[in-house]
N, C-alpha and C positions, 0 to 999 in steps of 0.2 A: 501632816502625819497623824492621822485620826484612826488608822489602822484600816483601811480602805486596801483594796488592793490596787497595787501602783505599777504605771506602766515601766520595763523594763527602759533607761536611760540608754541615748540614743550614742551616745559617746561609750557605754559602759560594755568592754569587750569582753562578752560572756564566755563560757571555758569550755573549751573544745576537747570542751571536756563533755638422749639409747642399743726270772723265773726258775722256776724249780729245772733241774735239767733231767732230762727224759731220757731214760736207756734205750727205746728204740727208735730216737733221733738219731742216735750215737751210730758212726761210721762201723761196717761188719768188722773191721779187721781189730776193732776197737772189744768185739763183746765174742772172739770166736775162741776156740777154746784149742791150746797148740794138743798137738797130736803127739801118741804115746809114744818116745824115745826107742820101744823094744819092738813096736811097726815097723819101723821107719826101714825104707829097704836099704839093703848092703851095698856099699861101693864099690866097683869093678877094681880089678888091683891095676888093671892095665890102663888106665885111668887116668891123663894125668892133668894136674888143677893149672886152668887157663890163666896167665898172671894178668891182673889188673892193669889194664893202661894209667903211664903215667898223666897225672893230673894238667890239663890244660894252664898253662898262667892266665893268671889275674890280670883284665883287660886295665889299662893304664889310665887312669882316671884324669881327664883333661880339666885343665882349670877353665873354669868360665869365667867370659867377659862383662863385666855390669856393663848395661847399656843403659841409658837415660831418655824415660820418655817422652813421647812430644808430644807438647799443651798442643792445641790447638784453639784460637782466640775468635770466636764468633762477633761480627759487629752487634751492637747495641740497640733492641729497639723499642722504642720507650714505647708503654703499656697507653694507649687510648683515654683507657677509662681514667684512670689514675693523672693522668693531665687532665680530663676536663673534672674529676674534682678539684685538682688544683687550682684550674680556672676559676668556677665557681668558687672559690674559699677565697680569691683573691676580687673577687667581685666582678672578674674580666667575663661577662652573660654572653658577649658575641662569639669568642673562642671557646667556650664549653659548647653553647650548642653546635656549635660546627663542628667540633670535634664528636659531639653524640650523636650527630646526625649521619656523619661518616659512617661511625662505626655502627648503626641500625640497620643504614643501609647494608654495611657487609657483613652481618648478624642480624637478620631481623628475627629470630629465636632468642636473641639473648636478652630474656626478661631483664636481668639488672640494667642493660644499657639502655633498655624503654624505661625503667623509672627515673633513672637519674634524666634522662630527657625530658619528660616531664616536669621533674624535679626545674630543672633549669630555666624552662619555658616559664613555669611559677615565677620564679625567682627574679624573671628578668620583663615580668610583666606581660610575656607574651601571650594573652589569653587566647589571640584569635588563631593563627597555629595550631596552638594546642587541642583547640575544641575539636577543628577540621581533622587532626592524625589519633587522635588517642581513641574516641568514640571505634573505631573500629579496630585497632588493636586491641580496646577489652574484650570485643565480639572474640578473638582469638583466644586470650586466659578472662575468660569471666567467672574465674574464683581467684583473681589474683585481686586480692584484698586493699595494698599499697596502690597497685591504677587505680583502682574504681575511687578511692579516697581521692587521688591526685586528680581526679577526672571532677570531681564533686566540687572539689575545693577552688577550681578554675572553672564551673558554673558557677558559682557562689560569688567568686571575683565579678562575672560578668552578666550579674544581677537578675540570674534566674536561677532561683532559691528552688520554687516547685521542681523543676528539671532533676536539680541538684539532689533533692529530698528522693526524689524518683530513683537516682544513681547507688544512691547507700542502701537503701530497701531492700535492692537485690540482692541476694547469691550474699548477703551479709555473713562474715563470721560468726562464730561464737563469740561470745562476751570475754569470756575467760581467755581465749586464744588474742584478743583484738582490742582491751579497752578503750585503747582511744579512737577506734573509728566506733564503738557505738558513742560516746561523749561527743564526737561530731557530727552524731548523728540527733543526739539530744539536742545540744547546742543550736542547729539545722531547726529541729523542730518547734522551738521558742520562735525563731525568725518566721516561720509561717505560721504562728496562733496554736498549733497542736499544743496546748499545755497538757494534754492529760494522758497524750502519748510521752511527751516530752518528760513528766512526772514517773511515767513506768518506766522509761530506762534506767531515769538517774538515780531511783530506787534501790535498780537490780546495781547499778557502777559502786553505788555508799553499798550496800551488801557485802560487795568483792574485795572493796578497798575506802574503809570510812575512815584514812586517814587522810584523804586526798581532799583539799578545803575547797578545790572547786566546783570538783561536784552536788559536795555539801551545797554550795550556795546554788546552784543551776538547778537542786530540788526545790530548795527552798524559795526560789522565783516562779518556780515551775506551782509550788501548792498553793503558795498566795493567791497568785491568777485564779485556780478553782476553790477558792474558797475554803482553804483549810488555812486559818490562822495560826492555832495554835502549835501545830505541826512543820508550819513555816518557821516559825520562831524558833521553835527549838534547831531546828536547821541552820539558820541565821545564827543560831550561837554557836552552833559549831562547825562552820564558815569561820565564823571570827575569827575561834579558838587556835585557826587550824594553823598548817605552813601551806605557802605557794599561793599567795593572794597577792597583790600589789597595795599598797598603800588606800587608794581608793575603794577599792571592791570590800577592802576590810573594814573601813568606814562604813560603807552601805550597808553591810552585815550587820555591822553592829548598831546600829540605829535600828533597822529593820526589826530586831530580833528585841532592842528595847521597847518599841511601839506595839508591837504585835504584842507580847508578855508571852505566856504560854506557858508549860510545866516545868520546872526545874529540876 
């Protein structure tokens, strides 16, 4: 510990890290004006006043029947997706992909039912699968942010980092919309040597949100590597400081951050 910069520890799992009423509205017979009583012509005397028919009765008002309506009971058919997360939460890999694969095939538009497949494939270790279907499903949504991550993270598993590195690059989000696919992009970036690209994101991630102690540290391994000590340290202290570290990673912080010194 001579304040040398030190290789990233090989066990050490770095952090992936919307009105008024109107009078000539008004009906005529409403605004017309009656006429002079001493106009009005004379009645004939031979005349004589036709009597009013007598009034119709009042039709008999039948009582109505209450009738009661009818349910109608549809069979039950349980939701695809919603079972294979069940599956997956219950650990059962083989009946969620089956289940997601189904339902791809008979939706292959339905972006959710391609991530959780992916999701699953992850989950269940299936890299090789996955590499073979998903690579050209992002060719279909290559701004769909979630595959291209799932796509990345299962090169990563199957130890082509460069490939991996190549898959997050593109069509990448904004930082602000996305921070944890760029922290796995940083994160990525240590794994292949880039520290000084690796140092520019986790910059801009402590910018967004310097409450977050993993990034803290993922900078702070990031400036050692090129040679900025003092600015590692202070890094490394506020790593330590921080929450969301595991017991380990908060040790190497704070060691780090003691050896290096730096500004207080």
């Amino acid at each position: 510990m001579d304040g040398a910069p030190v290789a990233v520890p090989e066990d050490l799992e770095l952090p992936f890290a919307e009105p008024a009423l109107d009078e000539a509205s008004l009906p005529e017979w409403v605004t017309r004006t009656a006429p002079d009583a001493q106009t009005a012509p004379p009645v004939a005397p031979d005349v004589q006043p036709v009597a009013e028919p007598a009034p119709a009765p009042a039709p008999v008002a039948r009582p109505q029947v209450a009738t009661t309506p009818t349910v109608q009971i549809g069979s039950h058919r349980p939701d695809p997706l919603a079972q294979a997360r069940d599956a997956l939460q219950q650990q059962n890999f083989p009946r969620a992909i089956e289940l997601l694969q189904a339902l791809h095939a008979a939706q292959p538009d339905n972006a959710e039912a391609a991530r959780w497949l992916a999701r699953a494939y992850l989950a269940a270790g299936r890299i090789e699968p996955l590499l073979e279907w998903l690579p050209a499903r992002l060719q279909s949504r290559p701004f769909d942010a979630e595959l291209r991550m799932l796509l990345a993270r299962g090169q990563l598993q199957s130890g082509d980092k460069q490939t991996a590195l190549a898959t997050l690059v593109q069509n990448a989000p904004s930082l602000a919309s996305d921070p944890g696919y760029h922290a796995l992009l940083a994160a990525l970036q240590q794994q292949v040597g880039d520290w000084t690209g690796s140092a520019a994101v986790y910059r801009q991630l402590v910018a967004f949100q310097p409450q977050q102690a993993a990034w803290q540290l993922g900078l702070a391994i990031a400036l050692e590597q090129i040679d900025q000590p003092a600015r590692a340290a202070r890094h490394y202290r506020l790593a330590a400081q921080g929450q969301g570290l595991d017991d380990n990673s908060r040790r190497f912080a704070a060691e780090r951050a003691g050896v290096l010194g730096g500004a207080r």
